[in-house]
Every structure is written in C-alpha cells, then in structure tokens.
C-alpha positions, 0 to 999 in steps of 0.5 A: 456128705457133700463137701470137702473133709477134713479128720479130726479124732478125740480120744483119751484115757488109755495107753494108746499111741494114735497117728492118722493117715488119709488117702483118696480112693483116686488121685484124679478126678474130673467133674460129676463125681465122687470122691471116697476119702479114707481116714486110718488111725492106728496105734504107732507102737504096736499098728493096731487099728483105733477104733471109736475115734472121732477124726474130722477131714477138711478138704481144701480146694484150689478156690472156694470154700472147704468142707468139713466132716467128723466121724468115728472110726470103726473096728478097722481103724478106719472111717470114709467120708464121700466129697462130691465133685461137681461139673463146676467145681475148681479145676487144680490141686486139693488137700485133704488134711485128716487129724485127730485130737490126742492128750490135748495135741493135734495130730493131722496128716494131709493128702492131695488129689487133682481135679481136671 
C-alpha cells in the first residue's frame, strides 16, 4: 500500500455498538518514509475489540491525489495500513480519516500529521 488511507468497516447482524478511531505511528514526517496508520474499531458500550470489520482509510494531502485502503480488522480490533511518503510528496498538514459502515450509517473519525 502505497498511497493515502482512508477506514471504511462493514458489519452487521449482531448487538454490536462499533466506533472507529485512527492514529499515525508519528505526527511528523519528512520525505522517503513510511507512515504506519492504525485503524480501532471498538464496541462504545462494553470497549471490547471488533473484530472482521472492514475499515476503509482515506489519506488526504495538502495537494494532490489521496489514497485509499480497506482492510479487515483483527482479534484486537485493530488493522494497519502503510502510506509511503516520497521525497516529492506535499510538504503541509494530511488527514487521515478511517470509517466504517454500520446498520446503513457511516461512522468515521479523522486524524492529521504533518509533512516537512
């Protein structure tokens, strides 16, 4: 994965109150290097991990083109996408925003990092 992520998770059919939270491994980064963005989808009522969720991540730059990813979260709740920042990547402020797809509504959340 080589591009900017954004969280999307289908699921349905259980008792299951998920939300989604994403984080950067950094908050600055500089040219030539990667980017490790963690996607959580926990239960709000009782905190427990999600697993078998698919979250899609959209990583926004300050110009450009963004990136998109899906994948499926694990026993912990948890799935990590890799964003490569190049030399001649955008220099400024990204967003990450993950969401998932619950009972027919979109729930997202966003995060930012900076490139220098």
């Amino acid at each position: 994965m080589d591009s900017d992520k954004v969280a999307v998770a289908h699921f349905s059919g259980s008792a299951v109150s998920p939300n989604v939270s994403v984080r950067t491994d950094k908050s600055e980064y500089s040219g030539n290097t990667w980017v490790y963005i963690t996607a959580t989808v926990e239960d709000t009522v009782t905190a427990n991990p999600v697993s078998g969720m698919v979250v899609s991540v959209k990583v926004v730059p300050p110009s450009g083109s963004s990136s998109l990813y899906s994948g499926t979260t694990d026993s912990t709740g948890n799935v990590v996408f890799k964003h490569r920042i190049l030399k001649t990547s955008a220099k400024g402020v990204y967003s990450v925003v993950a969401s998932i797809v619950w009972d027919g509504s979109t729930i997202s959340n966003i995060t930012t990092f900076v490139v220098k």
